[in-house]
Phi, psi and omega in degrees: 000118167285146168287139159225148196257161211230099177210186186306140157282114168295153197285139163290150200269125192092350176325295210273336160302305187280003173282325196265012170262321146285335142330316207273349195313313191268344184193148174285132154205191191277174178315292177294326159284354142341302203265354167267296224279339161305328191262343180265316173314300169282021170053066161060015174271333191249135174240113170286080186310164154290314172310335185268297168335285191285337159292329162327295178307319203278357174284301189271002135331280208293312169300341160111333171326314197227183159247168144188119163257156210288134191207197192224115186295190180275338162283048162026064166250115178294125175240177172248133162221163205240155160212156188300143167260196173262332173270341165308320182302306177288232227318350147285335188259339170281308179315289173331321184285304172324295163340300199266022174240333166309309181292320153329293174339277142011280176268003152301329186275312184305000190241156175300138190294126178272127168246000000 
């Protein structure tokens, strides 16, 4: 019998694009700070590896979702920093609705059976 251990989970596919496209929805930024503010918004349940983050970026880079140009972090640092398109917006706004009927979905099967 394996013991199982209780550690991060992987994301249902598209999840971490549309945390970062809401993200970016309020404010343009870099990668890490993406990737903080994704770990802080879920009070540390979620960690946004860099394997994961910047392919993330260069898919909706190539889909047109997001932009990004070379700016200077607060440590005067060269960053890529990305901002929301207008089409990133509308295409964020269908996932959520899509989401939020899966998660409906979800927890209807998941709550207890009324007799």
């Amino acid at each position: 019998m394996t013991k199982r251990t209780e550690g991060p989970r992987d994301l249902f596919p598209g999840a971490l694009e549309m945390m970062v496209l809401r993200t970016l929805k309020w404010q343009p930024l870099h990668g890490y700070a993406l990737a903080q503010h994704i770990k802080r918004q879920s009070n540390d349940l979620l960690k946004v590896e860099e394997g994961s983050l910047y392919p993330a970026l260069q898919r909706l880079l190539k889909e047109g979702l997001v932009t990004a140009e070379w700016g200077t972090s607060a440590t005067n640092r060269r960053v890529r920093i990305y901002r929301l398109t207008g089409k990133g917006a509308k295409h964020l706004e269908r996932e959520v609705s899509k989401f939020e009927r899966m998660l409906e979905g979800i927890t209807r099967v998941l709550a207890p059976a009324k007799s």
